[in-house]
N, C-alpha and C positions, 0 to 999 in steps of 0.2 A: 424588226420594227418595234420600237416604242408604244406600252399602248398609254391611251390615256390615262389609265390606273396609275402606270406605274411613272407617268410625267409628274402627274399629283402628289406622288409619295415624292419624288426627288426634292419639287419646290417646296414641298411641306419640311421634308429634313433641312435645305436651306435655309428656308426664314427660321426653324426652331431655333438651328447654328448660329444665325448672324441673331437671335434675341437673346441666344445665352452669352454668347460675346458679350451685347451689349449690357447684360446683366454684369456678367463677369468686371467688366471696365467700370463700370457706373459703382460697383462693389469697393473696388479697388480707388475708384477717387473720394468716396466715402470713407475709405479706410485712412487713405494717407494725410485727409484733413482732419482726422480725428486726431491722428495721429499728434498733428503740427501744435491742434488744440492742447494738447494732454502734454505735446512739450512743455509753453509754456505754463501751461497750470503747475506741471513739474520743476521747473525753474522759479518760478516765480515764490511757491510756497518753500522750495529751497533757500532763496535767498532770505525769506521773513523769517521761518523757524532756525536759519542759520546767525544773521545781524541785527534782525530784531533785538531777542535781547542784550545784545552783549551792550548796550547803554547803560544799562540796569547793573551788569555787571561789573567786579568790585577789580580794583587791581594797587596790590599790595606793596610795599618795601620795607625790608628789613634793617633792623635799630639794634643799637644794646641802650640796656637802660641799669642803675642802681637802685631804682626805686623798688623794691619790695612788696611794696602794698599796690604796684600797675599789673593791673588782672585782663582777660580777655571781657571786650564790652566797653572799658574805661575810652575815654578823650586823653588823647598822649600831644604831648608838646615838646618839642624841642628843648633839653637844658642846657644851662649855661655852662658846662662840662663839655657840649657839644664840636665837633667840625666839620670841617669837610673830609679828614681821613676816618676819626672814629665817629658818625649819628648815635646821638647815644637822648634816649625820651625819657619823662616823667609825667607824671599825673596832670593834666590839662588845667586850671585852673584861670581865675578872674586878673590873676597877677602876670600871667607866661601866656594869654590865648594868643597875645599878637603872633607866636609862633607854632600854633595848633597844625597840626601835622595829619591827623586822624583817627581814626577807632583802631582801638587791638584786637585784632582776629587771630585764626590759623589759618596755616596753609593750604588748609582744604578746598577754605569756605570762597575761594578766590580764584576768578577766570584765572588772573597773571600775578604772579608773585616774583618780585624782582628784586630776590635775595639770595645768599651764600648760606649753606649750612652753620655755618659758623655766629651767624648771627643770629639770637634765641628771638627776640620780639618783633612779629610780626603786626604792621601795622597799613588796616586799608585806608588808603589816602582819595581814594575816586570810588563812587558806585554804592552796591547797598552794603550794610553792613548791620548788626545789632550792637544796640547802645545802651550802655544803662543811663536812666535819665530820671530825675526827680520832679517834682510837683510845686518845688520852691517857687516859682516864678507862676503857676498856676496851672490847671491842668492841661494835657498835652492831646493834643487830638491830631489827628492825619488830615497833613499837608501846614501844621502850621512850620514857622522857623524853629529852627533852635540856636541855641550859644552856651559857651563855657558856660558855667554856672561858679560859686564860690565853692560849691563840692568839689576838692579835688577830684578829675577823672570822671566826673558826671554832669550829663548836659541839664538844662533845663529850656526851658519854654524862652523864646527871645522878648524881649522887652522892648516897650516904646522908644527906648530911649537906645537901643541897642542901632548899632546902625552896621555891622556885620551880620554874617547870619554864617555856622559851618554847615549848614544844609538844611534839611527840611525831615517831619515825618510822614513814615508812608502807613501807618497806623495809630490807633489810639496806643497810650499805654496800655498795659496788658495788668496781668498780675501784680501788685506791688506789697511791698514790705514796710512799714515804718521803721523809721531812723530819726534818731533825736540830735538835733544842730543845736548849734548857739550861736548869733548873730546880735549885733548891735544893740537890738532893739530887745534882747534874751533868747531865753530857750524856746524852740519850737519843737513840734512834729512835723516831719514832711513824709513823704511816698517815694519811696526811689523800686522802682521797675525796668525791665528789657522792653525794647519796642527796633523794628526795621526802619532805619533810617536810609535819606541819600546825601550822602557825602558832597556836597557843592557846594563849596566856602562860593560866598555872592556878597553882593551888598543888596541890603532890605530897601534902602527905596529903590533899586534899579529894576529891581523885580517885582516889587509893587509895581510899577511902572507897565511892565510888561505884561501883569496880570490886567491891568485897566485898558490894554487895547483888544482889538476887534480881533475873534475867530480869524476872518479874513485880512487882518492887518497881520497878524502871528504867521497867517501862512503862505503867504507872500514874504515876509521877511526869510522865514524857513527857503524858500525855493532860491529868493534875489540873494539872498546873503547881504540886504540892505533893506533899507525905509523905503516901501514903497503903500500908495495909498490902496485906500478898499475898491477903488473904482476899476483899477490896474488888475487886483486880483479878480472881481467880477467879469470883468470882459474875457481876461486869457480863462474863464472855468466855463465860459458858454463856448468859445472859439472852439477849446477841448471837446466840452458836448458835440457839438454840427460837426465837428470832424469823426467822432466817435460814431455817426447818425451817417453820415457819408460813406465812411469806410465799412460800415457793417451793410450798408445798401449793397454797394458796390459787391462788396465779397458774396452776399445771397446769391443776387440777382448773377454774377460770372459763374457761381456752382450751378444753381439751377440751371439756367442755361446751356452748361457743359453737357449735365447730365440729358437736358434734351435733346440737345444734339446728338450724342453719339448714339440714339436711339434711334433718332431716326434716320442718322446717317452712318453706321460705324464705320464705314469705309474711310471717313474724312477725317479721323480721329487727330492726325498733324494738324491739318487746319483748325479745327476746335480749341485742340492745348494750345495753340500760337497765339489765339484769340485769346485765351483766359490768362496764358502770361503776359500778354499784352495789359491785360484788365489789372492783371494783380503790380504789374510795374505803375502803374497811372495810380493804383493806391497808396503805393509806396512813395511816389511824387509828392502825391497831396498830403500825407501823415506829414512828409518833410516838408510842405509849405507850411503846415497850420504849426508843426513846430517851429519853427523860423519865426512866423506869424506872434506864436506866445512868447517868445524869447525877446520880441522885440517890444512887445505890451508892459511884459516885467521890466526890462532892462531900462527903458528908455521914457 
C-alpha cells in the first residue's frame, strides 16, 4: 500500500514533468520566432547590402580611340571616324558633346565592363566615376550639373543657358592645379581638378522640375511609376501604419497567449498551435487586404 509520502512525491515528480515540458515547449516557440525574426533581418539586410549599391555602381564599354592626349578621368565623345563595327572616342569637347559617351576609367573600377580585350579604352557610360573637371564655368560643389566644357576632355559646371546636363557632382572639387586657357575674351587662369561624379546624361529643367516637387510626390511617383498626388501617398503611409499596429497586436497577443496556454494546459498543445495558426493565417489575410487596400490608393 501507498503511503501518503510517497503519493506526494509521485504528484510532485508529475507536475515538475509536465512544468519542464511546458518550459521546454514555451522555449522552443520562443526559439522558432526568433528564429523567423533573424530570417528576415537576415534577408532583408541581404538584399540592401546586395542592390543597394549597385545604382551607384558604374558599368563600362569598351572603345578604340586615336586621340593620344584621352587619359583616364577625361569626357570621351564619339568621333567622326566612328561606327557601328569599329566605336572609336576622342576628347569630349563644346563642339562633339551632342555625342558624349562618358568618363575613361579601367577595368577595375567598374561593377560590369562590357568589353573585349582587344579594345584598349575603357569608358563608364552609367554610375560613379572620377572626372577631371575645371572651374571655367565657376566653382563646382556637390550635387550641382555638369557639361562638356570648351577643355577638350574636361567637364565644367553647367550653365544657365545649358539645357543638357551629363550628370551631376557627388563632391566638391578636391585638389586642383592651374592651367592657362585662351578664350575669346583672352587668356585666363582656371583650376582643373578630380572630383566623383554620377554619370546621367538628363535634361536640366526636367530635373529641376523634379527637385521642386514634394518628398511625398517623389515617393509615390517612385512606388506608382506615375504622377500621383501627395494626398494618395498620405493615406496609403497611414493604411501602412494601422496595418503595421494590427499585425504587430495580433502576432503579441497569439504568442503570449500560446505561451499560456500550454502552461497551463500542455496536454492541449494541438489545440493551442491550431489556434495560433488560425491567428497567424487571419494576419496573413489582413497584410494582403491592406496591401490590396495601398495598391488601389496608388493606382487609382
Amino acid at each position: 500500500m501507498k503511503t501518503p509520502h510517497h503519493i506526494y512525491s509521485t504528484l510532485e515528480w508529475r507536475n515538475s514533468y509536465r512544468v519542464g515540458k511546458m518550459v521546454r515547449r514555451r522555449n522552443s516557440l520562443i526559439k522558432n520566432v526568433g528564429l523567423i525574426f533573424a530570417l528576415i533581418f537576415f534577408i532583408g539586410s541581404f538584399m540592401i547590402s546586395t542592390f543597394g549599391p549597385v545604382s551607384a555602381a558604374s558599368i563600362a564599354q569598351g572603345y578604340t580611340s586615336t586621340d593620344t592626349d584621352l587619359v583616364v578621368g577625361m569626357a570621351a565623345s564619339l568621333s567622326p571616324a566612328s561606327s557601328s563595327e569599329d566605336r572609336v572616342v576622342e576628347r569630349a569637347s563644346t563642339s562633339n558633346k551632342a555625342k558624349f559617351v562618358g568618363i575613361v576609367t579601367t577595368r577595375d573600377a567598374n561593377l560590369v565592363t562590357l568589353t573585349s580585350n582587344g579594345l584598349p579604352v575603357v569608358v563608364a557610360t552609367t554610375g560613379e566615376a572620377t572626372a577631371i573637371i575645371s572651374d571655367v564655368n565657376g566653382a563646382v560643389h556637390k550635387g550641382d550639373y555638369l557639361a562638356v566644357s570648351p577643355l577638350k576632355g574636361i567637364l565644367m559646371k553647367a550653365g544657365d543657358t545649358e539645357v543638357n546636363a551629363i550628370g551631376s557632382a557627388l563632391e566638391d572639387l578636391g585638389s586642383t592645379q592651374d592651367q592657362q586657357i585662351t578664350t575669346d575674351s583672352g587668356s585666363r587662369t582656371v583650376k582643373v581638378g578630380t572630383a566623383r561624379i554620377e554619370i546621367s546624361p538628363t535634361s536640366i529643367a526636367l530635373a529641376s522640375n523634379d527637385q521642386n516637387k514634394s518628398l511625398l510626390h517623389n515617393l509615390g511617383e517612385g512606388l506608382a511609376g506615375r504622377t500621383v498626388s501627395d494626398w494618395q501617398v498620405l493615406t496609403a503611409m497611414i493604411i501602412f501604419l494601422v496595418i503595421l499596429i494590427i499585425e504587430g497586436s495580433l502576432v503579441y497577443g497569439a504568442i503570449h497567449s500560446t505561451i499560456i496556454a500550454l502552461g497551463r494546459n500542455p496536454l492541449a498543445h494541438d489545440e493551442v498551435y491550431k489556434q495560433l495558426f488560425q491567428v497567424l493565417l487571419a494576419v496573413l489575410g489582413i497584410l494582403a487586404f491592406g496591401m490590396a487596400t495601398i495598391y488601389a490608393v496608388i493606382q487609382f
